[in-house]
N, C-alpha and C positions, 0 to 999 in steps of 0.2 A: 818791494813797496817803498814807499818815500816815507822819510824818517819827519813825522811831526811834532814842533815842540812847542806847540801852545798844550795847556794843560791835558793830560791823558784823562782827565774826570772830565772834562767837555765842558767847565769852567770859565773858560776866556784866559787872556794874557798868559803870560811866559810864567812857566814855573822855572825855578831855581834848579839846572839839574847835577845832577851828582853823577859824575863820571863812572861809573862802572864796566870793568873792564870783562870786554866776552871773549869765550877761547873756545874757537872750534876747531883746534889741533889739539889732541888731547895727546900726540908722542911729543909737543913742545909747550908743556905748561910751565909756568912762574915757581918756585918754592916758594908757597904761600908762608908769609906770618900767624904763627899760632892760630893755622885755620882751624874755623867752625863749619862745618859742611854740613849741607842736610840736601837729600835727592829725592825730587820726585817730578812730575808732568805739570806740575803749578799752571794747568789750564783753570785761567781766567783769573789768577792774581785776586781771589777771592777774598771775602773777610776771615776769612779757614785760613788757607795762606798769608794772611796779614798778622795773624797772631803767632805762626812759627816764625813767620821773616822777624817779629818782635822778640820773637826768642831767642833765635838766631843770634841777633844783633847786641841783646844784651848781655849774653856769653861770649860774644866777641869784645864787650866794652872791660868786661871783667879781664877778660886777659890783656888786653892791647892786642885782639888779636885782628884776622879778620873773615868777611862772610864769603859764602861760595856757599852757591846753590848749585847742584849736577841737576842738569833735566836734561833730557831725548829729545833727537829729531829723528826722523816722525814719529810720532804718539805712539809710545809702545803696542799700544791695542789696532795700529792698524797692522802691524807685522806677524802680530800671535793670536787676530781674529779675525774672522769673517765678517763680521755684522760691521754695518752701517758709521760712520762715527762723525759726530758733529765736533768739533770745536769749539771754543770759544775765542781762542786768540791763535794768528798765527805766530807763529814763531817773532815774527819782527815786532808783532804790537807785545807779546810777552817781554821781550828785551826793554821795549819803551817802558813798561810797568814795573817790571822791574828794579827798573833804574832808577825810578821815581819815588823808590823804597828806601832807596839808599842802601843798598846791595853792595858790595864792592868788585865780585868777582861773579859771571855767571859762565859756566862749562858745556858748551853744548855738543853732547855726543852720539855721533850717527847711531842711530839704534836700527840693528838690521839682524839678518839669522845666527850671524857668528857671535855677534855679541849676546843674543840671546841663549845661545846656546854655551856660554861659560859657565860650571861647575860653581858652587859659594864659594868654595876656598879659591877658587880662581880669581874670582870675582873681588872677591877682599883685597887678597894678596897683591895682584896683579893690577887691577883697576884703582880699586880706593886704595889701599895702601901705598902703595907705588908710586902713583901717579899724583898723589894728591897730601902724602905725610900727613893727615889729621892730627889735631890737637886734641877735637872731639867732634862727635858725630851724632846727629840728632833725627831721631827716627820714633815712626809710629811702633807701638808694640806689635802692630798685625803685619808689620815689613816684611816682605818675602825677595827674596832674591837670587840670583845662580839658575839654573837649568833644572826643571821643573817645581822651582817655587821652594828649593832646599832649603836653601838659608834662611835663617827668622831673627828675630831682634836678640834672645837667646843666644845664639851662634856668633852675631856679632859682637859679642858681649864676650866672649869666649876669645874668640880672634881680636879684639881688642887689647884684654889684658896680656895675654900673648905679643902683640906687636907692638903695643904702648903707647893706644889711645883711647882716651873714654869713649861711652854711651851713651847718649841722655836719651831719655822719652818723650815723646810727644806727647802730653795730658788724651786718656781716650774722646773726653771731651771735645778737644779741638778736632780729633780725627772724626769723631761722629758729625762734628761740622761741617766738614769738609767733603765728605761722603754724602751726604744730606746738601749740601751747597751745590755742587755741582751739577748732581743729578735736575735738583729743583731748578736751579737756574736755566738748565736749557730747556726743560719740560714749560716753567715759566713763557720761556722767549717764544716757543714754538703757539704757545695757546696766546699772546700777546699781552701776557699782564706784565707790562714793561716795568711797572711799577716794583714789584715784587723780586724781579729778576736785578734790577739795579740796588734794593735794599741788600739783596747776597751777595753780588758784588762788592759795595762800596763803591761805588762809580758808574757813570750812564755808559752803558751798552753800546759798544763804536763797533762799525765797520766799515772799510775802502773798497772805491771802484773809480773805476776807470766811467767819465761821461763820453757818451756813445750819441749815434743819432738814435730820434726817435722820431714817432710819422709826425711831430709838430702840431695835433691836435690840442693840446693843453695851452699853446700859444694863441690859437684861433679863436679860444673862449677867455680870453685874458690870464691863463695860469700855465703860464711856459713854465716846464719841467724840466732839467738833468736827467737824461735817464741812467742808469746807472748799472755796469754791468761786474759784478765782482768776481773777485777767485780770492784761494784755493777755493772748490766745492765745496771743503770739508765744514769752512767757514759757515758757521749758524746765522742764519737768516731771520729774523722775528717772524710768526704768522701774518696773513694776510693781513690787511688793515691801513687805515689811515693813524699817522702819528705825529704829534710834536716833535721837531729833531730841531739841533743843531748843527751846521754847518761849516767845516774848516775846506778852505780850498788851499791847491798842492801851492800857485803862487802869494797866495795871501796868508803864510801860517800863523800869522800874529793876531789873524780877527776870526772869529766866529760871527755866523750869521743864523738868522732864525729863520724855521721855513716847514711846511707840512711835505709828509713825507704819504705816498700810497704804496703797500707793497702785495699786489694781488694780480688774477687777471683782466683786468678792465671790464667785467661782461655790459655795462652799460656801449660799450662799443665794441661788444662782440669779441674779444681781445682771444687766441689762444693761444696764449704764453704769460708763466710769472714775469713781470717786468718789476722794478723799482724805479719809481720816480720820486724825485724832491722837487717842489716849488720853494726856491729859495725867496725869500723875503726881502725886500728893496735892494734890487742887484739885478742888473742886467747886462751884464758880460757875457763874449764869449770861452764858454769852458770847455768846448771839446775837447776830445784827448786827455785833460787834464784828470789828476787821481784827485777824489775830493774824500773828508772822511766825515759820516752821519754820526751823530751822538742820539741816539733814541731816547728820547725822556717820559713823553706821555703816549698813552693807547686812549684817540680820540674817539675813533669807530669801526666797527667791523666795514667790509666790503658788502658795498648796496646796489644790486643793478635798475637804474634808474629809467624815467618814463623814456628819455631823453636829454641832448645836450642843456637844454634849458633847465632841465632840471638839477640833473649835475650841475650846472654854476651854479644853480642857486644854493644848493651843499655844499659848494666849497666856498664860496664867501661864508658861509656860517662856520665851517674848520677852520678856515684863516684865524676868522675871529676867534676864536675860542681859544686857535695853535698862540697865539699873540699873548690872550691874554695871561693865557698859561704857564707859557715862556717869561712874559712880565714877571708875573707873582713869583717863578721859581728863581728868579736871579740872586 
């Protein structure tokens, strides 16, 4: 995916970024400075994860030291389950959020059977210890780790004093957030209360595609479309509906633009297939090919299959208006 650096909250203009450095060799890591580390899947850079990256950060100021977050590629749950799994960021847009935190160091490590399959003391000794000389280490009390779930916050606590570095806790509090945040948020995105899913967040709900052709019927009734075709799968998709979004394009990264966005099967024209389309707002360029990224902000309407085209325009001049006015008031 293309690296964008207008603001990751879908804001407008350049944020300030802060350099943080990634490492996906984890046999040639840095000796970090009186590192703080704290590990976990940080899918979706939540307000749950905003309060430990605070944590993080301020036992890092305490020392001079600095922050290092471990997180996995791919999602440990797609290696050690079966079921289904949505995302909420992939890997690139987690780096971009990241960094936004002002992180200094992020470790990204292949998560596959072998690594699943390390012993706790293996785990400790060899991976964190080893690999990473903590200063101190910052985990949930319900942390399980090693081959089948041995090691717990307890153990590290143990191995710690032993190898001679702290333990701090993650308040239950911020865990029960976090656990509660996640789930909520994608169950949120799925039923379209955009609203609600960007409150757990802290930030409006993005995702990138590649614009594709489409049969150009949105052009024929005055509302040409982007259509928009995404990956990974895993990546969460909002439910059907029309929405308020905004607009960053892969060559324009410095402006956002405003625009309604459909995400459903078209049945007023019979459609069978989920398509995404955006009507981007005073822009008429071509963008094919080009990766563009939506910022979801408001859930204007469910999907309506209509008498006819006549009717559908007369629906979407009244989203326009509404996506417009909407957009106005949230700037």
């Amino acid at each position: 995916m293309n690296q964008f650096y207008c603001s990751p909250l879908g804001t407008g203009g350049l944020y300030l970024r802060h350099f943080m450095q990634v490492h996906r060799n984890i046999q040639n890591l840095p000796r970090f400075k009186n590192a703080v580390v704290t590990i976990g899947t940080f899918d979706g850079v939540h307000t749950g994860h905003q309060q430990i990256i605070a944590q993080l950060k301020q036992e890092a100021a305490l020392l001079n030291g600095e922050t290092v977050i471990i997180t996995f590629h791919p999602h440990p749950r797609k290696i050690v389950s079966t079921k289904h799994l949505y995302i909420l960021n992939t890997l690139e847009e987690k780096i971009e959020l990241l960094e936004s935190k002002g992180i200094d160091h992020l470790v990204v490590v292949p998560f596959d059977d072998s690594f699943a399959h390390q012993s706790a003391e293996e785990y400790v000794k060899y991976f964190l210890f080893e690999k990473f000389h903590p200063h101190t280490v910052i985990i949930g009390y319900d942390h399980r780790f090693g081959k089948g779930r041995q090691g717990d916050y307890h153990s590290l606590e143990d191995y710690g004093k032993a190898l001679g570095f702290i333990v701090k806790e993650i308040p239950e509090h911020v865990l029960n957030n976090i656990t509660v945040s996640s789930t909520r948020i994608r169950e949120t995105l799925l039923q379209s209360d955009i609203e609600t899913a960007n409150n757990y967040l802290g930030y409006n709900y993005f995702f990138e595609g590649t614009v594709v052709q489409g049969n150009k019927l949105g052009r024929t009734i005055g509302y040409p479309t982007a259509n928009i075709r995404t990956e990974p799968e895993e990546k969460l998709i909002p439910g059907n509906g029309v929405y308020a979004v905004s607009v960053a394009i892969q060559n324009l990264k410095d402006q956002l633009f405003g625009g309604m966005m459909n995400i459903g099967m078209r049945p007023t024209v019979n459609g069978n297939s989920r398509t995404i389309e955006v009507n981007i707002f005073d822009f008429d360029a071509d963008i094919y090919t080009q990766t563009i990224r939506v910022y979801v902000k408001k859930h204007l309407r469910g999907e309506v299959k209509f008498s006819g085209l006549d009717a559908l325009k007369e629906q979407l001049a009244k989203d326009k208006l509404t996506a417009r006015e909407w957009l106005l008031k949230a700037q």
